[in-house]
VOGU-3710 file (C-alpha; in Angstrom, 3 decimals, decimal comma):
1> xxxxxxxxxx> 0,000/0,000/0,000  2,832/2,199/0,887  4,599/1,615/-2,305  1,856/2,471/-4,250  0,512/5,378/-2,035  3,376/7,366/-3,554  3,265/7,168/-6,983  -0,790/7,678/-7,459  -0,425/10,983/-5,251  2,193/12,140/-7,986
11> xxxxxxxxxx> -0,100/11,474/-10,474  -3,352/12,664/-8,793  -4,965/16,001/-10,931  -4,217/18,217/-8,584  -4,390/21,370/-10,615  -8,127/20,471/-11,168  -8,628/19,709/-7,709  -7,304/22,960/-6,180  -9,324/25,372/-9,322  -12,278/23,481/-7,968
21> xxxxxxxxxx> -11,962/24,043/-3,818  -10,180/27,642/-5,056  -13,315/28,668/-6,478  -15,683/26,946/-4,041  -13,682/29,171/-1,653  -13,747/32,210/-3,370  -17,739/31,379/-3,579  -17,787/30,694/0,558  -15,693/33,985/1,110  -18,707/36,663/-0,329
31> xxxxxxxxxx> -20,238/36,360/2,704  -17,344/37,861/4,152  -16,685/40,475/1,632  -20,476/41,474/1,084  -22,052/40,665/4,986  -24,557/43,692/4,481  -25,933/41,749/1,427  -25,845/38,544/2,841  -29,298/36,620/4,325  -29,566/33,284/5,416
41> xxxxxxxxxx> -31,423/31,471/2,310  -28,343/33,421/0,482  -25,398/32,066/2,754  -26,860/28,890/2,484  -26,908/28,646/-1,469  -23,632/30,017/-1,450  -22,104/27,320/0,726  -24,381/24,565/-1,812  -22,314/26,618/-4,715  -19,268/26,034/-2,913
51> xxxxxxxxxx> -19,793/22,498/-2,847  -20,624/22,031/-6,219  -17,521/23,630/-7,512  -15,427/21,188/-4,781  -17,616/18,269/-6,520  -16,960/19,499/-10,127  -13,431/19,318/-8,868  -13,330/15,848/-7,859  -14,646/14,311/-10,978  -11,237/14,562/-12,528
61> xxxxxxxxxx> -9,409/12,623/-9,578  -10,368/9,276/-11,212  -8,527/10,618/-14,456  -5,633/8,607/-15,874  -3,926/9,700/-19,145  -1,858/5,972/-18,496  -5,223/3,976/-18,181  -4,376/1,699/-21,445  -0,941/0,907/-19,401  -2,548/0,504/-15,843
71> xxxxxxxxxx> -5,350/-1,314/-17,260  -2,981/-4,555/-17,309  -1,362/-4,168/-13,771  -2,055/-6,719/-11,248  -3,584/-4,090/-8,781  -7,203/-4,498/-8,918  -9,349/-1,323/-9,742  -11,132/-1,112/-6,934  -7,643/-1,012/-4,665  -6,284/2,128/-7,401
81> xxxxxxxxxx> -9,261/3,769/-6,987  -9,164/3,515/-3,063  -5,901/4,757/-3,454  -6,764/8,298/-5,027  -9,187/9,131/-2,472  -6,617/8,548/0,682  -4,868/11,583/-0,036  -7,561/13,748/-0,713  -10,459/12,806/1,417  -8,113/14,590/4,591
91> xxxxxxxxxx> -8,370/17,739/1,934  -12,219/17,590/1,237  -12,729/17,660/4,992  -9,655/20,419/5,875  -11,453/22,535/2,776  -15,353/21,980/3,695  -14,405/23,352/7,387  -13,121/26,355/6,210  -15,962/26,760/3,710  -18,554/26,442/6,302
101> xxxxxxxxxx> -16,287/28,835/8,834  -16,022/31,353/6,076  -19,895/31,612/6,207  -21,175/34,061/9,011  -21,957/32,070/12,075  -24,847/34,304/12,241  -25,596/33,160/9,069  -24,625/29,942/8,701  -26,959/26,493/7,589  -27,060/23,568/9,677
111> xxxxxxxxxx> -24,115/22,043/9,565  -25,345/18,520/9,385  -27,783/18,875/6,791  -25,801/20,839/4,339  -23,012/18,570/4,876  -24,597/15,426/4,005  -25,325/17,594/0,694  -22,078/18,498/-0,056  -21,035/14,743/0,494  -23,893/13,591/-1,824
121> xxxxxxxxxx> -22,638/15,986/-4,510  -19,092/14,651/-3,729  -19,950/10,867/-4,171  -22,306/11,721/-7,481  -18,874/12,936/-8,923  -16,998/10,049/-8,006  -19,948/7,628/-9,345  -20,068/9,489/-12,226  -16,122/9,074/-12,947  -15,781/5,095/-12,119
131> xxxxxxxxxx> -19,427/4,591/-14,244  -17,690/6,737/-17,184  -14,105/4,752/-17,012  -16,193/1,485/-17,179  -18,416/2,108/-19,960  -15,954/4,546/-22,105  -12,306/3,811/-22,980  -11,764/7,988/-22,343  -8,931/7,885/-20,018  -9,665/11,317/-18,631
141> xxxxxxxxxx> -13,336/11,792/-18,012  -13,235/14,313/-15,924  -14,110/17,216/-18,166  -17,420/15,423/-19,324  -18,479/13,986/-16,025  -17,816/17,345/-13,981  -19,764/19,112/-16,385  -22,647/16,834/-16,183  -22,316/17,382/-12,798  -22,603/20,959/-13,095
151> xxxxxxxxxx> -25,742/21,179/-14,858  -27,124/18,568/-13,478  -27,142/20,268/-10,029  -28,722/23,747/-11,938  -31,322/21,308/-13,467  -32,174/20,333/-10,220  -32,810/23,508/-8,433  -35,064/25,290/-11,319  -36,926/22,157/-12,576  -37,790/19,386/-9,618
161> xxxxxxxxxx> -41,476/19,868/-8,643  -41,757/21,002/-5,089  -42,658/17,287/-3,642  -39,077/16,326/-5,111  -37,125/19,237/-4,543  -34,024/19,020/-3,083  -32,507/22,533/-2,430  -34,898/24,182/-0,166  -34,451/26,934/2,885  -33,689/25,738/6,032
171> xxxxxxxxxx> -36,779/27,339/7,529  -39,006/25,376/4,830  -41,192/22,900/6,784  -40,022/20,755/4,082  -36,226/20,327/5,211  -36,414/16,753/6,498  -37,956/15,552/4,123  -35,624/17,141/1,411  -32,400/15,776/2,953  -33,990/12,238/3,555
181> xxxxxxxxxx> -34,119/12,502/-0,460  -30,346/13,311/-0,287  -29,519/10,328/2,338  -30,991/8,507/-0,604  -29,378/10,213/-3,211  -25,947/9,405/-1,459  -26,410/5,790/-1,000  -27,486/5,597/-4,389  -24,145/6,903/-5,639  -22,530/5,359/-3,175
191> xxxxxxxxxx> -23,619/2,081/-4,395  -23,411/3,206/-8,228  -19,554/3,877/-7,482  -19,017/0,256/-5,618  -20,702/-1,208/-8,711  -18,580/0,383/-11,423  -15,428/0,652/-9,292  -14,655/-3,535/-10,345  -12,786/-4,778/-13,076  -14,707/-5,561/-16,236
201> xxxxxxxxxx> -15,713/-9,151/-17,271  -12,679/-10,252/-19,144  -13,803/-11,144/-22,860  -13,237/-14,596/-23,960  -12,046/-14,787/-27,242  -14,924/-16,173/-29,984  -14,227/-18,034/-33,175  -14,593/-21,139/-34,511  -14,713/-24,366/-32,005  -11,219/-26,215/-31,820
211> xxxx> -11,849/-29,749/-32,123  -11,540/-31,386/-28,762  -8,435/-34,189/-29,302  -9,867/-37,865/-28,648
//
């Protein structure tokens, strides 16, 4: 594990990674810069913007320009997969605490609730890569996947009906029920990543049936 600890942090896309919690912090710090403009229902979007951006961010960390070379390695996928979220899953949480300190504590969302959002968000990205890298031979998905992920999450907050709808105020009588749709949400992706994360079937070669030696 050591061994190969070291080598998949060098390769992680780290420039992606930091535009992506660089803008979801530039996002979190308005509320700073602009406090006379600020509201509640505002600080909370912005910290759901903030999240996003992390998310969009963490579709690429899946990529692998070498995936035709890895592909053949005797390290499962699963294990290199594992592997690229040690290093940065210490980050997410380092960079979502600052977010959510960055907001106002006048002014600031329950913490619970709009975590368990940002996490969904988080685990829709990585779904999204592993289900892209096993149905597509595009070594780098990132770009596609993050911005699915991106309007996917705009999508969602003009268009779901408000029995479905997932981004509502914190003072909405509707909150629970919202964020047990995003408990759901998460272990869906959750489960979506687990699924995609294994190796593909290997093929077995077709052609015409040897005859079997008597």
């Amino acid at each position: 594990m050591r061994e190969l600890l070291v080598p998949v942090c060098r390769t992680l896309p780290w420039r992606a990674l930091g535009a992506g919690a660089a803008v979801g912090l530039l996002f979190a710090g308005t509320a700073r810069m602009f406090p006379e403009g600020f509201n509640p229902w505002l600080a909370l979007n912005t910290l759901r913007a903030s999240a996003l951006c992390f998310a969009v961010g963490l579709a690429f960390v899946l990529d692998d320009p070498a995936r035709h070379t890895t592909a053949t390695v005797p390290t499962p996928r699963p294990l290199r997969q594992a592997l690229c979220l040690v290093p940065v899953l210490p980050l997410a949480a380092l960079w979502w605490t600052a977010a959510v300190l960055l907001i106002p504590a006048d002014l600031r969302p329950p913490l619970g609730a709009t975590t368990l959002e940002a996490g969904t968000a988080c685990a829709l990205a990585l779904a999204g890569a592993a289900t892209a890298i096993r149905r597509r031979e595009d070594p780098e998905p990132g770009v596609a996947v993050g911005a699915a992920l991106l309007i996917t999450g705009v999508l969602a907050a003009l268009l779901l009906p408000e029995r479905w709808a997932l981004f509502v105020a914190a003072d909405d009588p509707n909150w629970p029920d919202a964020h047990g749709r995003w408990a759901v949400l998460l272990a869906a992706a959750l489960a979506a990543w687990l699924l995609c994360s294994r190796e593909p079937p290997a093929h077995r070669p077709t052609g015409p049936a040897r005859p079997r030696p008597r």
